[in-house]
N, C-alpha and C positions, 0 to 999 in steps of 0.2 A: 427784483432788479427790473429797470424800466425794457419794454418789451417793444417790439416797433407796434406802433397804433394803440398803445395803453400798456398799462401794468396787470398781469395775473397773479397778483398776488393774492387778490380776496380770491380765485376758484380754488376749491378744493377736491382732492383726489375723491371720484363720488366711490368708488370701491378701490379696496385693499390692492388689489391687480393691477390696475394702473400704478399705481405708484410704485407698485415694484420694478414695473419694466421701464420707468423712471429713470428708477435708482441700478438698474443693471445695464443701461444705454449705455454703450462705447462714446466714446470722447474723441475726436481727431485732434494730438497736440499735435501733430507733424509741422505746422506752420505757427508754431508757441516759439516766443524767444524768452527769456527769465536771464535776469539781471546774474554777473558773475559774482559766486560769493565773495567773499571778502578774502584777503592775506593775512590781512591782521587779527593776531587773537584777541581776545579778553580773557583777564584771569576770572575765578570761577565767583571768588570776592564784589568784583566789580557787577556781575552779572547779577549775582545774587540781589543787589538794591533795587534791584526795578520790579516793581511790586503788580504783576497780572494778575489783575480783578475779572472775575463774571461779572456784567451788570447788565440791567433789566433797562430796556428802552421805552421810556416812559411817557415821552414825548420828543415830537421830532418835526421842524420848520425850519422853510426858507428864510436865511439870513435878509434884511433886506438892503437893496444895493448891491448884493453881491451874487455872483450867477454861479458858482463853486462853493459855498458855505451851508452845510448844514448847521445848525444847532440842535443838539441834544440833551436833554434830558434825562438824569442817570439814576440809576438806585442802584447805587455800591456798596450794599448791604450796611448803610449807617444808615443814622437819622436825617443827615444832610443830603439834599439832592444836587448830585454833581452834575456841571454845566459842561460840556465838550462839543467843540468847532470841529469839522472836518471837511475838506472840502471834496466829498462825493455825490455833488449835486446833479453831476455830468451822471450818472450812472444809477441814483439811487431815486424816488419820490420819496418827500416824506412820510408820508402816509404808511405806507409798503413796510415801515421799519418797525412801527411801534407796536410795542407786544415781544417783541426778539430780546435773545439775548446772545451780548456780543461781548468780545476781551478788550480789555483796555486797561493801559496802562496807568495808575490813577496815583505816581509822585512824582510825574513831574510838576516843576515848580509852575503856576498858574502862567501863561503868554495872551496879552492881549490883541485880538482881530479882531477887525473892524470894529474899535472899539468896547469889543465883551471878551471879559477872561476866559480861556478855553483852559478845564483843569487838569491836563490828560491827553491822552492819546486813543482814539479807539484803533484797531490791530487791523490792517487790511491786506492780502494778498494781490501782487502787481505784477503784472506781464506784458507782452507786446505779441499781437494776433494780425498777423497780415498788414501789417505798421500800422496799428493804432493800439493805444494802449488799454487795457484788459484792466477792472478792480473788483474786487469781490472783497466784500467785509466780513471779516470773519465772525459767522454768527456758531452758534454751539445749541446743544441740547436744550429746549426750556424747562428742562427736568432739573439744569444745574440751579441752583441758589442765587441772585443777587450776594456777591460779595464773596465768593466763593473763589481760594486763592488758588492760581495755577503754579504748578512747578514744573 
């Protein structure tokens, strides 16, 4: 995720230690807002069609003209490389993505931006921190498989 004064994405943890005390850092949500769930159900049928893929981010750039659009590059465990739009340009470099692997949604029907078909949805969590708003895309293990279905 972009960092102030660059991305640290390329450093890596030089010993096992650091990165534990990383991963055991306390978090202050005290000033986190999160959207009110919803009232309305869905039945478990309907739920059931939306097809959550792993896919491997394969490539990833600035749309151009557009200050909000990524384009990615997908491998949804087929032989076809799936194209999807997102606009987390505010929050993500490209560069920082490629190599992850993230969920996405891959039936919905193609929508095109800025004139290129986006086929899908990739899955991102959203919130609001001291009134701006908060995105983290939700990336996963890269141990899971390209195409590998979520339930």
């Amino acid at each position: 995720m972009k960092t102030p004064g660059g991305s640290d994405s390329s450093k890596k943890a030089e010993n096992p230690a650091s990165a534990e005390e990383k991963t055991s850092e306390k978090i202050d949500f005290s000033n986190v807002k999160i959207e009110p769930l919803f009232e309305e159900t869905v039945d478990f049928e309907t739920f059931s069609k939306s097809d959550f893929r792993a896919v491997k981010i394969e490539a990833c750039e600035a749309v151009p003209k557009s200050k909000k659009l990524l384009m990615f590059t997908l491998n949804d465990g087929t032989e076809k490389k799936r194209t999807i739009l997102s606009g987390i340009h505010e929050y993500y470099e490209p560069e920082e993505l490629i190599g992850k692997t993230a969920i996405a949604i891959v039936n919905l029907p193609p929508r095109k931006m800025m004139g290129i078909d986006s086929e899908g949805m990739l899955i991102s969590a959203v919130h609001e921190e001291n009134g701006r708003e908060g995105l983290h895309l939700l990336l996963v293990d890269d141990h899971i498989p390209a195409g590998a279905k979520l339930y």
